[in-house]
Backbone bond lengths (Angstrom), bond angles and torsions (degrees), N, CA, C in turn:
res aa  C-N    CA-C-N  psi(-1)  N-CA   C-N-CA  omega(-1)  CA-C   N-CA-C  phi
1 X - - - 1.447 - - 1.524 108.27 -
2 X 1.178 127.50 111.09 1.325 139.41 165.97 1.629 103.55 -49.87
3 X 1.345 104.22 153.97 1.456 143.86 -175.02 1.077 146.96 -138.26
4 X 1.494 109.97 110.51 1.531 113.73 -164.66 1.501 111.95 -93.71
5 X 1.481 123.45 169.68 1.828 135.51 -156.32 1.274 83.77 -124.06
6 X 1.177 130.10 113.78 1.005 134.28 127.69 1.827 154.32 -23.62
7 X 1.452 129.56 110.53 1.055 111.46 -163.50 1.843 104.89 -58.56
8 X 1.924 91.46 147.44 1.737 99.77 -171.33 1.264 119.66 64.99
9 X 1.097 125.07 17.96 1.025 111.22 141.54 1.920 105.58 91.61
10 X 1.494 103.21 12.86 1.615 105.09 -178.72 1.502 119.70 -107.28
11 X 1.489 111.86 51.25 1.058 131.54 155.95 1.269 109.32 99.18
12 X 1.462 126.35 -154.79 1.545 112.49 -174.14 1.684 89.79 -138.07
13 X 1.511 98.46 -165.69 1.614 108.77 -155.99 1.713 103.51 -163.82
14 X 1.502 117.67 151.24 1.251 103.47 179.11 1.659 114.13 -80.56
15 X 1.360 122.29 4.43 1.511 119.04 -143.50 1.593 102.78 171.70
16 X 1.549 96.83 92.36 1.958 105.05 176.07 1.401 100.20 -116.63
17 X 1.741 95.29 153.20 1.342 102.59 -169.32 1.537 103.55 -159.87
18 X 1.523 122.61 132.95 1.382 121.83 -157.30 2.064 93.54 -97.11
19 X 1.012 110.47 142.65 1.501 114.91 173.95 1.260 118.82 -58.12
20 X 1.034 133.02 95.01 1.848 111.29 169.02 2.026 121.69 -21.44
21 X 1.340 86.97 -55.04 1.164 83.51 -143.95 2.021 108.24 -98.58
22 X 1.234 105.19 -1.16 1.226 114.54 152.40 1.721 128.46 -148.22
23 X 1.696 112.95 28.15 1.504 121.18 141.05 1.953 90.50 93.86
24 X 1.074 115.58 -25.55 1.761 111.25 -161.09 1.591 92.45 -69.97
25 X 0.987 92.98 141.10 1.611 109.70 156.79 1.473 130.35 -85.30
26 X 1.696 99.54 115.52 1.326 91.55 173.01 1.958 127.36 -117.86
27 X 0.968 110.91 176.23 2.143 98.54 -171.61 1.729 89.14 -145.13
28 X 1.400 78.45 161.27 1.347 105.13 171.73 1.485 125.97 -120.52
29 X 0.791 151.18 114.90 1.301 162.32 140.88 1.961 113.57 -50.05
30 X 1.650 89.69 105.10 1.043 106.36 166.60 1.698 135.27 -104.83
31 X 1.525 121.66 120.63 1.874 104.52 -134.81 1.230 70.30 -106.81
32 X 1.834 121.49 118.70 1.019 133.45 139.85 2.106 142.18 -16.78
33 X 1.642 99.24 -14.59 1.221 110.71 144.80 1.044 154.08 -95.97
34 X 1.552 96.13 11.93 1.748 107.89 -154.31 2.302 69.56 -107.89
35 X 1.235 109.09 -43.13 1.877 93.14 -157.70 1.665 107.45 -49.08
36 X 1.302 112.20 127.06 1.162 135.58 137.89 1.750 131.32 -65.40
37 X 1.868 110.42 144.53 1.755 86.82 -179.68 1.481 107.63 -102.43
38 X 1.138 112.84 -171.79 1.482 126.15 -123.87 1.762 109.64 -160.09
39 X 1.297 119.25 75.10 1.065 137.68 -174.23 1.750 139.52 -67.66
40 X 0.956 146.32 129.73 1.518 133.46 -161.34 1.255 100.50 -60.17
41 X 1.176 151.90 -11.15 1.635 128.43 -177.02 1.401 88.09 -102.16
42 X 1.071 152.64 -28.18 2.105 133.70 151.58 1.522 105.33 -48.31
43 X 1.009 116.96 -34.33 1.775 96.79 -169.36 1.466 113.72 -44.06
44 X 1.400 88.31 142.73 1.734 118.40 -157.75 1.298 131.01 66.16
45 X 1.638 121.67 -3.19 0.901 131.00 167.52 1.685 129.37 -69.97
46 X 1.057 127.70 130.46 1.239 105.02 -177.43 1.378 128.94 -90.09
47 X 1.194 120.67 151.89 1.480 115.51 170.97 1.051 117.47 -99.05
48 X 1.560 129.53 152.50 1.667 151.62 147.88 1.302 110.65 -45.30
49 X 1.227 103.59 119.75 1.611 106.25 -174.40 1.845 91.06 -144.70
50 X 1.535 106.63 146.26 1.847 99.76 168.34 0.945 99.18 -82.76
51 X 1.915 98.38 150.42 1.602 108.16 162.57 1.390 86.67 -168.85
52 X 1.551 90.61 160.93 1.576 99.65 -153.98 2.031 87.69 -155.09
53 X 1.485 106.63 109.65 1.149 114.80 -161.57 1.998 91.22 -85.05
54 X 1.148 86.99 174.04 1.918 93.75 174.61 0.952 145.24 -144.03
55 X 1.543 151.35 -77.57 0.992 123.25 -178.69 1.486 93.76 -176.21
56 X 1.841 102.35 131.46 1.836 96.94 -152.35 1.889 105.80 110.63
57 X 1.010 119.56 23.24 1.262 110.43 -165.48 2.027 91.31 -121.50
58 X 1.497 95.15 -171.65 2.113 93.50 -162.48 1.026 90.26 -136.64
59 X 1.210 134.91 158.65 1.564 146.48 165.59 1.902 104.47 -138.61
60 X 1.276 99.29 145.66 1.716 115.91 170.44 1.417 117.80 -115.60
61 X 1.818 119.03 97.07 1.663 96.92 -174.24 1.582 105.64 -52.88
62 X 1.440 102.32 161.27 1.639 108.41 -172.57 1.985 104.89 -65.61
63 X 1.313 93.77 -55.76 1.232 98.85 -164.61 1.955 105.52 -83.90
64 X 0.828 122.86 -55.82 1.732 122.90 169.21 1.500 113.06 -33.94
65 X 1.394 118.30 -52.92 1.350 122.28 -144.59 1.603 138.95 72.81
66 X 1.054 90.50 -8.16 2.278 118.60 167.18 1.425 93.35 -57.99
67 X 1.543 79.88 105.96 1.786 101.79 164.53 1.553 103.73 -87.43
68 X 1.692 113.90 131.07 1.315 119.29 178.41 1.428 115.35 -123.04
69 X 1.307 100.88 109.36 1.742 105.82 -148.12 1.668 86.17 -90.60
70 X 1.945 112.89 173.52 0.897 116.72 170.73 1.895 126.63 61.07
71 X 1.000 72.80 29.50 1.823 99.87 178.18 1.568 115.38 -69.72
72 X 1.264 109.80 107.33 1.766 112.40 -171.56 1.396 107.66 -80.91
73 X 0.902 148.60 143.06 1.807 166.35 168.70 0.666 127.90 -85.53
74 X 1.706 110.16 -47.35 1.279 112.99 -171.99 0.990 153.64 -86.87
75 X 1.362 80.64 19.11 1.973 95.70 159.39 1.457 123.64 -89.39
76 X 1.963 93.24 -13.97 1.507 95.22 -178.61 1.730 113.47 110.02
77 X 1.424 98.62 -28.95 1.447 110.67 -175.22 1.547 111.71 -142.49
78 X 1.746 133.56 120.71 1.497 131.73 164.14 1.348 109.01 -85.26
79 X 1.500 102.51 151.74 1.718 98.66 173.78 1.579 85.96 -138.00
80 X 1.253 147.38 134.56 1.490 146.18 125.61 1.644 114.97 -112.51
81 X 0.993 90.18 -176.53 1.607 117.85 174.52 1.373 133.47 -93.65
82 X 2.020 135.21 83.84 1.617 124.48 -156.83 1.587 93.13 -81.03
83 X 1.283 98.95 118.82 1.770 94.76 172.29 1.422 120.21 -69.86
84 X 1.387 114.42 -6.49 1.313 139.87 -152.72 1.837 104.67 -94.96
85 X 1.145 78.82 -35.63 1.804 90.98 -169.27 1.768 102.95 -131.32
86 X 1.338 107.50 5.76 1.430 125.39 149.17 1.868 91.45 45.38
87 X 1.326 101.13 65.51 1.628 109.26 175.71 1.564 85.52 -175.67
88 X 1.556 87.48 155.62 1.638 123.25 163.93 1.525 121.87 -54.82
89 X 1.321 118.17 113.37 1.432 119.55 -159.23 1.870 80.77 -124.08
90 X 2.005 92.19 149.08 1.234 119.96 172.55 1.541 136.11 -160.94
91 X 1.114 135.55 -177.52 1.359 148.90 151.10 1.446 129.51 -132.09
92 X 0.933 111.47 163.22 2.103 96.08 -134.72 2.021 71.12 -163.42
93 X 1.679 97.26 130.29 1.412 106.66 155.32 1.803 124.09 36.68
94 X 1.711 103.76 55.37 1.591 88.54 -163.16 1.481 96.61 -81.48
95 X 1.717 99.25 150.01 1.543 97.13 154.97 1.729 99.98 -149.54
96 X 1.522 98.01 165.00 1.380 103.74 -177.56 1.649 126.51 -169.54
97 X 0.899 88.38 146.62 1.947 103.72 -166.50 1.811 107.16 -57.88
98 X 1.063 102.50 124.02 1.460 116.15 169.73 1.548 124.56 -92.22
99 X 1.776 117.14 77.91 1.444 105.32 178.18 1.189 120.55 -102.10
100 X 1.227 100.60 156.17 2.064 111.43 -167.25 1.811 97.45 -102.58
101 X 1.458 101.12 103.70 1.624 100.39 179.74 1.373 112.77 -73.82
């Protein structure tokens, strides 16, 4: 498993990636015991893998454009308030595909 350096020098990561929408960098750590193999009749299929997002992350309501910085995860679920669109704004159950370009 290849390995990325971290900016400053705080170690490395299997998988860094700069935020669009508020610039922080975030990585992933991939624990070499968790990979399973992975056969030609799955291709394109995805696999179940844990991940557990955290805290420090950005959201854009779709329709407002209210960037809501500092978005916690780790509960799994955000709830705030768009003053903009004067309703209850959230994220609910994220999940998401991991591709290796």
């Amino acid at each position: 498993m290849d390995s990325v350096v971290l900016k400053g020098g705080r170690g490395s990561a299997s998988r860094v990636q700069k935020c669009k929408l508020c610039a922080r960098e975030n990585s992933t750590e991939i624990l070499s015991s968790t990979i399973k193999s992975y056969n030609a009749e799955e291709n394109e299929k995805f696999k179940t893998i844990d991940f557990q997002p955290q805290a420090g992350c950005a959201a854009e309501g779709v329709e407002s454009g209210t960037v809501f910085r500092d978005v916690n995860l780790q509960e799994k679920d955000w709830i705030d308030y768009g003053r903009k669109a004067r309703e209850s704004v959230g994220v609910f159950e994220v999940i998401h595909p991991f591709v290796k370009c």
